[in-house]
C-alpha positions in Angstrom: 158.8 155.5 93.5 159.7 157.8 91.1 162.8 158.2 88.7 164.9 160.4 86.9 167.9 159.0 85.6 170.3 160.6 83.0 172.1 158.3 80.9 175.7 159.6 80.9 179.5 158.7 80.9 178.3 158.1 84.9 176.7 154.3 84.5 177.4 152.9 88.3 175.6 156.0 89.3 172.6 155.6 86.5 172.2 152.2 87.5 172.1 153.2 91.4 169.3 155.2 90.8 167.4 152.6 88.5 168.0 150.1 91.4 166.4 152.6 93.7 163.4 152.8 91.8 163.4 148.7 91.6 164.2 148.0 95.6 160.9 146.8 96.4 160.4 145.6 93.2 160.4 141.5 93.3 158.4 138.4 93.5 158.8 136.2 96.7 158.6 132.7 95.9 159.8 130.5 92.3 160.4 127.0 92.3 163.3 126.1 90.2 164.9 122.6 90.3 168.6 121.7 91.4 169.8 120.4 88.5 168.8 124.2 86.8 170.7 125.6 90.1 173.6 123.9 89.5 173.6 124.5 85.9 173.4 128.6 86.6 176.2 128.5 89.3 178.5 126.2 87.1 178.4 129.2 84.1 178.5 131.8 86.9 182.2 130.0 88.1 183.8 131.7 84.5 183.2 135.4 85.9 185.6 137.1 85.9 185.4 140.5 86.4 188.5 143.2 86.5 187.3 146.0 86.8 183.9 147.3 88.3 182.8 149.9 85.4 182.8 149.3 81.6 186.3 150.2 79.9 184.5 149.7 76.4 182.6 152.8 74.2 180.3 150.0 72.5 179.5 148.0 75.7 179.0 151.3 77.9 176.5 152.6 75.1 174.8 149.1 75.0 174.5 149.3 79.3 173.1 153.0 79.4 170.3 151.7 76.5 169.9 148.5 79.0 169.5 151.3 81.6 166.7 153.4 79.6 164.8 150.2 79.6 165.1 149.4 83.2 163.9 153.1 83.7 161.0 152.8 81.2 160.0 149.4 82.7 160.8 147.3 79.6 163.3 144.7 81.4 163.1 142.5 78.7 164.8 144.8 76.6 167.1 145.5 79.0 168.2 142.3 79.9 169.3 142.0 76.1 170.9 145.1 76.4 173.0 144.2 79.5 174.1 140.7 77.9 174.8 142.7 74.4 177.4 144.6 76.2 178.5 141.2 77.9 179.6 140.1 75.2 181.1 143.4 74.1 183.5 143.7 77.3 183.1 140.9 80.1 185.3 142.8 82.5 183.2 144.9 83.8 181.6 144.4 87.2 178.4 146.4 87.1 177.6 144.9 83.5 177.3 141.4 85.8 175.3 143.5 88.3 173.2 145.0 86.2 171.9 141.5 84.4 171.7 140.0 88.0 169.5 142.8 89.2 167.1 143.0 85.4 166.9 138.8 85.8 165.6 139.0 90.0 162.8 141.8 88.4 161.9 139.3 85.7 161.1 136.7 88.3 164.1 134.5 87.9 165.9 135.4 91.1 167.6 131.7 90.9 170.0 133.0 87.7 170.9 135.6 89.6 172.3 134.6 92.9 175.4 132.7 91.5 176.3 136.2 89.3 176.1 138.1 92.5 178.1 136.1 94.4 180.6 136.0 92.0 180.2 139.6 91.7 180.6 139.9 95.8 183.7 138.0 95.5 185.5 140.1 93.8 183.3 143.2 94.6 182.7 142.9 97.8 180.0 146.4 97.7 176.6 147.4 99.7 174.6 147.0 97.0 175.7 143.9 95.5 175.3 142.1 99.2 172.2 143.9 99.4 170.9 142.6 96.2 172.7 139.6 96.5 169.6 138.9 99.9 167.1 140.2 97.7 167.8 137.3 95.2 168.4 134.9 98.2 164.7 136.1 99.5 163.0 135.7 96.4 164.5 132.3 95.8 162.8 131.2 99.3 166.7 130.9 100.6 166.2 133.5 103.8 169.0 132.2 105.8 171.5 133.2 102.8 169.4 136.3 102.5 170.1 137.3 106.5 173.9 136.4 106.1 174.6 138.4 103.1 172.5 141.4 104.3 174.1 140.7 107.6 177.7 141.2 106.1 176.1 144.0 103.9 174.9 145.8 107.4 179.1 145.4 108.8 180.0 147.5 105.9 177.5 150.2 106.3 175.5 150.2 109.3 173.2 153.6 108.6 171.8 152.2 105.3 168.1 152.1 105.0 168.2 149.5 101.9 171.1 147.2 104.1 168.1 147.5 106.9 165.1 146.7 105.1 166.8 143.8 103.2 167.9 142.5 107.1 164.1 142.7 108.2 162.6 141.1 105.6 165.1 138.4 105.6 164.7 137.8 109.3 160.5 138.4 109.7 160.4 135.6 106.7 162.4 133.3 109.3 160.3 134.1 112.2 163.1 136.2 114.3 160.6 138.6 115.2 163.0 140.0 118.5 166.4 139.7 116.3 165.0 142.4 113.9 163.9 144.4 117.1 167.2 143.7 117.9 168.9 145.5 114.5 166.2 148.2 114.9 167.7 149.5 117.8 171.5 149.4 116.8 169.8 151.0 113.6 168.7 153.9 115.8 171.3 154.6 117.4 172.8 155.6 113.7 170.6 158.3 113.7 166.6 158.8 114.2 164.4 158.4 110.8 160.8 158.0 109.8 161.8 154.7 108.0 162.8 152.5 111.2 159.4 153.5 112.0 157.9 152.0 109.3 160.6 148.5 109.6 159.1 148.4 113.0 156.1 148.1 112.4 156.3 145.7 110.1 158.3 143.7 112.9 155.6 144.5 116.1 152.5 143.4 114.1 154.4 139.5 112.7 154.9 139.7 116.0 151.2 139.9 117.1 152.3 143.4 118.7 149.0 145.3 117.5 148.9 148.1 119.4 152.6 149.3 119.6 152.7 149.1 116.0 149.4 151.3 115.3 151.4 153.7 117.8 154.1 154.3 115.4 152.2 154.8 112.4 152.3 158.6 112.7 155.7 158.9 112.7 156.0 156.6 109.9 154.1 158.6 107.4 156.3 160.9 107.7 158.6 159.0 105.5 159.8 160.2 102.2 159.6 157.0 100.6 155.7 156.0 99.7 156.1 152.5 99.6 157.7 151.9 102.9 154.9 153.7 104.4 152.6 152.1 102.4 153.6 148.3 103.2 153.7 149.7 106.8 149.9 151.0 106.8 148.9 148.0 105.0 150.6 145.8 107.4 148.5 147.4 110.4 145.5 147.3 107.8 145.7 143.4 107.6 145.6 142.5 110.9 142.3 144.8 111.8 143.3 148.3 112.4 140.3 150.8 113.3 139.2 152.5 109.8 139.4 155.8 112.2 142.6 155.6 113.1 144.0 154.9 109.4 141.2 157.7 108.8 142.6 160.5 110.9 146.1 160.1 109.6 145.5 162.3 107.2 147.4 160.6 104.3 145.0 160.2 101.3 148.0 158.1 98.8 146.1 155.0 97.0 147.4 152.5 99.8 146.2 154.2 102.7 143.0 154.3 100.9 142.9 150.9 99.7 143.7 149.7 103.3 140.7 152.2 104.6 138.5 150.7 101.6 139.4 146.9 103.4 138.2 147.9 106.5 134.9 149.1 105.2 134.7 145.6 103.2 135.1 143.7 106.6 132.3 145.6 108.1 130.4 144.8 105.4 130.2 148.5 104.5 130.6 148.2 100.6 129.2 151.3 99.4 131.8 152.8 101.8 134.5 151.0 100.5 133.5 151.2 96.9 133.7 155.4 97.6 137.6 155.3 99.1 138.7 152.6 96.2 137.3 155.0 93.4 139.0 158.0 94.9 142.5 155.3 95.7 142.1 154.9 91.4 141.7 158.3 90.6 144.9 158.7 91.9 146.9 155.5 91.0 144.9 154.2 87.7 147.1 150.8 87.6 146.4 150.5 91.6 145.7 146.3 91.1 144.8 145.8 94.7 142.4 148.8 94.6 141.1 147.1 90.8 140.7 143.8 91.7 138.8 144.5 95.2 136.8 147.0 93.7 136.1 143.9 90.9 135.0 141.8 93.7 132.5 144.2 95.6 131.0 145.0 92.1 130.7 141.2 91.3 129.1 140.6 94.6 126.7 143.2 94.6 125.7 142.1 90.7 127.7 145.1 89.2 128.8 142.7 86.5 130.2 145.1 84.0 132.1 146.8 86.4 133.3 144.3 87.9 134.8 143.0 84.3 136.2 146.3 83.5 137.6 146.2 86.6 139.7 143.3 86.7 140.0 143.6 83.0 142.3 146.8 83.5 144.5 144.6 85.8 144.6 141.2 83.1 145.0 143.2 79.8 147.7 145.4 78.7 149.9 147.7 81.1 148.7 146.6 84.1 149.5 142.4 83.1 153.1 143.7 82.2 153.4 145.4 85.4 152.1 142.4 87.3 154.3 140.0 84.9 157.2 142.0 85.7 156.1 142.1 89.6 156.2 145.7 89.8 152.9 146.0 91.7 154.3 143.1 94.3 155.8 145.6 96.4 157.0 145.9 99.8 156.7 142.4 100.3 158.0 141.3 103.9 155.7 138.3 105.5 154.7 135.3 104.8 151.2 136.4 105.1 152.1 139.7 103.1 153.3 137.6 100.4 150.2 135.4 99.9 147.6 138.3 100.7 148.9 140.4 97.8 149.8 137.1 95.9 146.3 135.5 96.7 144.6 139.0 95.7 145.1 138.6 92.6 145.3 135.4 92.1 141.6 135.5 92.9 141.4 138.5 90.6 142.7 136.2 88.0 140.1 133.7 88.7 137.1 135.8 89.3 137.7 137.4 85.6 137.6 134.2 84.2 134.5 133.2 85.8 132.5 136.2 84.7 133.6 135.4 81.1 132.5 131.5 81.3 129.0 133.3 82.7 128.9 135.7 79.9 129.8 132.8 77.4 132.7 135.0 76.3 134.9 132.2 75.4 137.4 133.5 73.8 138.1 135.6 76.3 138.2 133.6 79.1 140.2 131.6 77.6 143.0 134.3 76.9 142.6 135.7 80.7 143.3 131.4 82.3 146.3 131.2 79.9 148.2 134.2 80.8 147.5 133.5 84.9 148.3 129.9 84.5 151.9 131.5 82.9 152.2 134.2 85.4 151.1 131.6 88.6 150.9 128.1 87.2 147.3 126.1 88.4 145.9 126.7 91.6 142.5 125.9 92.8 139.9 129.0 92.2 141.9 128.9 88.5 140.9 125.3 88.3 137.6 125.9 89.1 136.9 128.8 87.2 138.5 126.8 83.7 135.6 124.1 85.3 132.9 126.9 84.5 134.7 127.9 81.3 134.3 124.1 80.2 130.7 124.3 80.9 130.1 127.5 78.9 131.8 125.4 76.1 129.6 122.7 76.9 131.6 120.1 78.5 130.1 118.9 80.9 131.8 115.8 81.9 135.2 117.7 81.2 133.8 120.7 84.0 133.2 117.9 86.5 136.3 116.6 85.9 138.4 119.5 86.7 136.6 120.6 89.7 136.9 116.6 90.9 140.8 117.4 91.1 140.3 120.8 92.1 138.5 119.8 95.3 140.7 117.6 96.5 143.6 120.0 96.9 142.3 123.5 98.0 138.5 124.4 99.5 137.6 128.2 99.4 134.0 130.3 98.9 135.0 130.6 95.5 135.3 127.2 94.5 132.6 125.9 96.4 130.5 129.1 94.9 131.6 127.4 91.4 130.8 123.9 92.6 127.0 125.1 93.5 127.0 126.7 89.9 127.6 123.7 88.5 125.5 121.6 90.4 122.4 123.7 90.3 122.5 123.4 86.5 124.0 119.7 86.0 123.4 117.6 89.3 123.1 114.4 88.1 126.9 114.0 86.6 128.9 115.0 89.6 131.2 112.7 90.3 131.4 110.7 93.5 134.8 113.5 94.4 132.8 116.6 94.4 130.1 115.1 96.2 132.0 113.8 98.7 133.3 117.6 99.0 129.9 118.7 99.1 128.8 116.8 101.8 131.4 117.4 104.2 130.9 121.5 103.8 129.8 123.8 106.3 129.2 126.5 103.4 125.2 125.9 102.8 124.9 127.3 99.8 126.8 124.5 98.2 124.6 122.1 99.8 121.5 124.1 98.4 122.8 124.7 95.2 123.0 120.6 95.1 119.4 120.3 96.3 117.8 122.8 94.2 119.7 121.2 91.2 117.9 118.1 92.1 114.5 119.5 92.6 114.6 121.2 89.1 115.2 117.3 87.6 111.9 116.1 90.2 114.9 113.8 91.9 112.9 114.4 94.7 114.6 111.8 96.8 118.0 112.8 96.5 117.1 116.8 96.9 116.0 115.8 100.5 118.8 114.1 101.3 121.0 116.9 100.1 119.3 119.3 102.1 119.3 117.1 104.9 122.9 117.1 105.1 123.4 120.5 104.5 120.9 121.0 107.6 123.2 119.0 109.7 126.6 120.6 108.7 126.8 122.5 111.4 125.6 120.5 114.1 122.8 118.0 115.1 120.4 121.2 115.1 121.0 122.4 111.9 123.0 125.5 110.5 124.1 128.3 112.8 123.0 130.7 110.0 119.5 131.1 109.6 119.4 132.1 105.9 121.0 128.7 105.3 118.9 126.9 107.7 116.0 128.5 106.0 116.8 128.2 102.3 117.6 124.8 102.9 114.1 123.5 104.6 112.4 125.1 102.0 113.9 123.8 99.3 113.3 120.5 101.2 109.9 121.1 101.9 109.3 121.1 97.7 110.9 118.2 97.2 108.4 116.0 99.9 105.5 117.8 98.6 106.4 116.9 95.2 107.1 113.5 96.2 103.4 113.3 98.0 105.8 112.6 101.5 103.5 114.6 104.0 105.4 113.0 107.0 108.9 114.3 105.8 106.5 117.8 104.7 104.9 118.2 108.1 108.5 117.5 109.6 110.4 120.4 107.8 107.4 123.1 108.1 107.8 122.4 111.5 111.3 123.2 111.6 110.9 125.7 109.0 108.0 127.5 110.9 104.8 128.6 109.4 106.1 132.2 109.5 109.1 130.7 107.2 106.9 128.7 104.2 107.4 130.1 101.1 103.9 130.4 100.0 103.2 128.8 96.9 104.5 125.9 99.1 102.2 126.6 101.9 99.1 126.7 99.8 100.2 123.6 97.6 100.5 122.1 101.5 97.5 123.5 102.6 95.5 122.4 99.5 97.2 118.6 100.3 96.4 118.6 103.8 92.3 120.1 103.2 92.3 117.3 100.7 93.0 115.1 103.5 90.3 116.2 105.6 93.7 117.8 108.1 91.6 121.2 108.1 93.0 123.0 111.3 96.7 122.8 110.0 95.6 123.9 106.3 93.9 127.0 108.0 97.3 127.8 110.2 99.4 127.6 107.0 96.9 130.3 105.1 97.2 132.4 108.2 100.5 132.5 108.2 101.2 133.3 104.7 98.5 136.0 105.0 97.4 137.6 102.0 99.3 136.5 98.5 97.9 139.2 95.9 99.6 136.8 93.4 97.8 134.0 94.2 94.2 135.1 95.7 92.4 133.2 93.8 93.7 130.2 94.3 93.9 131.7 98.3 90.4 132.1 98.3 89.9 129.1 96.7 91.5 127.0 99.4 89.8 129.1 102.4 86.8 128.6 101.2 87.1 124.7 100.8 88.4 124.6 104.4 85.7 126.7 106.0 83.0 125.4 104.0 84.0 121.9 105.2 84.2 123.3 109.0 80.8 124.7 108.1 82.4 128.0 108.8 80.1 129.8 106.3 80.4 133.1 107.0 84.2 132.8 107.4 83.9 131.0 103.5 81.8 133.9 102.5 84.1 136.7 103.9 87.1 134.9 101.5 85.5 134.7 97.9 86.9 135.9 95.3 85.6 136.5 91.9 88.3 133.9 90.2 87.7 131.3 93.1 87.6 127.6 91.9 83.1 127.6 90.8 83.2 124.1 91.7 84.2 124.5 95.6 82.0 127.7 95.4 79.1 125.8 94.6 79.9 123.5 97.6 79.5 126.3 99.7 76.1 127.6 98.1 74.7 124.0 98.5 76.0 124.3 102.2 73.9 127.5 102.7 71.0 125.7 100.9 70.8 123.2 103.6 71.4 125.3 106.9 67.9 127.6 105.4 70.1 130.4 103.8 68.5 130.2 100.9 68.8 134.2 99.1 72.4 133.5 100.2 72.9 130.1 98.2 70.2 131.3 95.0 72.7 134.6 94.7 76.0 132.3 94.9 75.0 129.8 92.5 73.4 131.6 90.0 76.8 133.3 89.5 79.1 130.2 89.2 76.6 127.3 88.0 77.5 129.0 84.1 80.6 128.4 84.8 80.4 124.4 86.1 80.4 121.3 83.4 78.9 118.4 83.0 76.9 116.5 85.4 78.0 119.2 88.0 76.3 122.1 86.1 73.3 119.6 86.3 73.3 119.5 89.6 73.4 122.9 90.4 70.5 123.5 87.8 68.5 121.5 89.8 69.2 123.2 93.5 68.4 126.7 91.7 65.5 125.5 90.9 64.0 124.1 94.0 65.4 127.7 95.6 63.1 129.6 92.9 60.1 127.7 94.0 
């Protein structure tokens, strides 16, 4: 929301329109402790106030500066402003008002409630009850929010602020019908775009899906951009079509941003990453549009963009904007609250992570320290300091934090982290994280583990990892077949590296030979012609089918097999120039003996150079008897 204020011998007015551009400007949740409760509301009991506006020159000068600041989004400055002329002239209403309403913006809604209240006692106007819920709200006390918006809403029905403060108060409690209720005494004040947009808000907490996406058009018609926006993005959230936000014609950041989500969900990223460029062309400081857009890049390996990305939104303007919660807006739900909250707490996270893979230290370390002041630790934070410790080389210290980490909270980032970690330093995980490991459904955590252990040759343990990742999800392995089939392969290694042929035949079988990654396959096949198991050797080669990679050591192998079938033309049809000489001459001593005797003198003559010792002897001697 825009604002134009002009600093003048008006302040209550200034301030009104300061407050306007700060109404949905708060955080919803901060833990304080009783005994700092009680300590606020004790200093609030000595005010005072006589008279609502400032009666002093030097206190009203130091309120409009405190004013400026609030305007230019510097409340720090302004709070020290507003106390300044505090202590200049104490008598004055709106100075108490003013601090109450800078201290809810910086996130410390619990100082403010006792000044309001004290201020409502005495002042007893709309917009002190009305901010007076607001600090209620963000101090997680919504039945004192409802009562004083309640009494707010007695004093002046037709207010949109006395309204919105109502709803969000009484969605937070779960009184879905109640603010219904107050919606319809509300239009009976008068029809307006903005009980639309309340409504909304109301039908979808309410699982109402379709009666809210029914209002939408007449809720864009509101004035006020971030009403309409929470309202789209409220319908966005729970699945609207992409069409329908599509054809309503509103191309704002939010809209966007809630377009770009739906494209996201269908897995349409290029889509997606199209509408959240445009959204940021348009709002630069957008930080849902940054840090999604940070996300698809990461995923799709866009690396550098994805650190610029979230970069903007950690570093400079856009951290004091998120520090002062002035992108938290329009917060109503419970589930509003932690998707915008959880956005970019995630954001935090992710930017962290890519630092600790870029071994940019320093960096990382700067990004977890301001979102550990700005949210205090969570889990994806936890487990992206884990990585950060293992870019540092602490091992023991990484395993460590992700040991507490799992225990508390279990999301695709973490366990993304986890298989990380494990890939590159299996064998010190402690007994937490594997217990975490092995009662996932994610496979790639399970793989991640296995192919950890295969790189050290713990062949044993790789299987077992695998196995249980192959059960996760029932006693017939994973529902998704790129896990099903990542792990049996990575199984499969680890028994032909151990020599297990039983375990080897077993996953091949429920890998099917269509399925074997082919250096496997012939290091299987190779095994299984050694073992005079011919047939099976000759369906793994098949299925393979031509590995320009590996032909030699292809035609190697088929010509061992057929040879040994006494397939001869079939071992002739598969030579290769760089074929093993030694099984080549096999197969020239095989034509010797069934009377193919040009055949043989032409094959041996080309590889006996190339055989040793008492081999090349050998094959000396059957030229020879050929020449005769």
């Amino acid at each position: 929301m825009s604002t134009h204020v002009t600093i003048s011998r008006r302040p209550a007015q200034a301030l009104m329109t300061v407050q306007g551009a700060l109404r949905y400007h708060f955080t919803m949740k901060v833990l304080f402790t009783l005994t700092l409760l009680w300590s606020f509301a004790a200093w609030a009991d000595d005010i005072a106030p006589k008279q609502w506006e400032f009666v002093n020159a030097d206190a009203l000068q130091s309120y409009n500066d405190g004013v400026r600041h609030l305007r230019d989004a510097r409340p720090h400055d302004a709070e020290k402003e507003f106390r300044q002329a505090l202590e200049l002239d104490d008598s004055a209403g709106m100075g108490w008002y003013a601090l109450a309403l800078t201290v809810v913006n910086l996130n410390r809604p619990v100082e403010a409630v006792p000044i309001l209240e004290r201020i409502s006692h005495y002042f007893p106007r709309t917009e002190v009850l009305v901010e007076l819920s607001r600090a209620h709200f963000a101090n997680g006390e919504f039945e004192d929010a409802e009562a004083a918006a309640f009494t707010a809403m007695m004093r002046e029905p037709k207010s949109l602020d006395v309204h919105a403060a109502l709803q969000w108060a009484l969605l937070r409690q779960g009184k879905y019908d109640d603010a219904l209720d107050v919606l319809v005494k509300a239009r009976e004040t008068g029809e307006r775009a903005e009980w639309d947009c309340l409504e909304i808000q109301a039908r979808v907490a309410k699982g109402e899906f379709e009666n809210a996406k029914n209002l939408l058009p007449k809720c864009t018609t509101s004035t006020i951009p971030e009403m309409v926006n929470t309202a789209v993005r409220a319908v966005a959230q729970e699945g609207a079509d992409i069409e329908v936000l599509a054809s309503m014609g509103r191309e704002d950041a939010g809209t966007l941003v809630a377009r770009a989500v739906g494209h996201v969900r269908r897995g349409e990223e290029e889509r997606a990453l199209e509408l959240l460029n445009n959204a940021l062309q348009k709002h630069p400081y957008h930080f849902s549009a940054r840090v999604i857009r940070g996300g698809i890049n990461y995923s799709l390996g866009h690396l550098e963009q994805a650190k610029a990305d979230l970069g903007v939104v950690f570093h400079g303007k856009a951290w004091i904007e998120v520090e002062q919660s002035g992108m938290l807006s329009g917060i109503v739900t419970k589930s509003d609250e932690e998707h915008l909250e959880g956005q970019l707490r995630h954001g935090a996270a992710l930017l962290v992570l890519m630092y600790a893979e870029n071994e940019q230290i320093v960096e990382g370390e700067e990004v977890l320290a301001r979102a550990l002041g700005r949210f205090g630790s969570y889990g994806e934070l936890g487990a992206a300091e884990g990585r950060l410790l293992v870019a540092k080389g602490d091992i023991d210290g990484a395993w460590q934090k992700l040991g507490e980490v799992v225990k508390v909270e279990d999301t695709g980032f973490i366990r993304h982290i986890v298989g990380q970690i494990a890939f590159a330093h299996p064998g010190a995980m402690p007994d937490d994280v594997e217990q975490f490991i092995s009662k996932s459904t994610d496979w790639t955590a399970h793989y991640a583990l296995a192919a950890g252990l295969s790189n050290q040759n713990q062949n044993g343990q790789c299987m077992v990892a695998a196995d249980r990742g192959l059960d996760a999800s029932g006693a017939d392995g994973l529902n998704d077949e790129q896990g099903r089939v990542v792990l049996l392969e990575v199984a499969y290694g680890c028994a032909l590296n151990s020599n297990d042929l039983k375990k080897a035949k077993l996953y091949l079988h429920r890998l099917g030979l269509s399925n074997a990654r082919p250096d496997y396959a012939m290091r299987h096949a190779a095994i299984l012609a050694n073992s005079g198991e011919y047939q099976l050797a000759l369906e793994l080669l098949d299925a393979i089918g031509p590995q320009p990679e590996m032909a030699a050591f292809q035609s190697t192998l088929r010509v061992s097999v057929h040879t040994a079938l006494d397939q001869l033309d079939l071992a002739l049809s598969h030579l290769h120039p760089e074929a093993d000489p030694n099984v080549v001459s096999v197969l020239g001593y095989k034509l010797a003996a069934a009377k193919r005797g040009e055949e043989a003198l032409d094959l041996l003559q080309k590889v006996c150079p190339a055989i040793s010792g008492e081999s090349q002897k050998h094959c000396t001697a059957v030229i020879d008897d050929l020449q005769k």
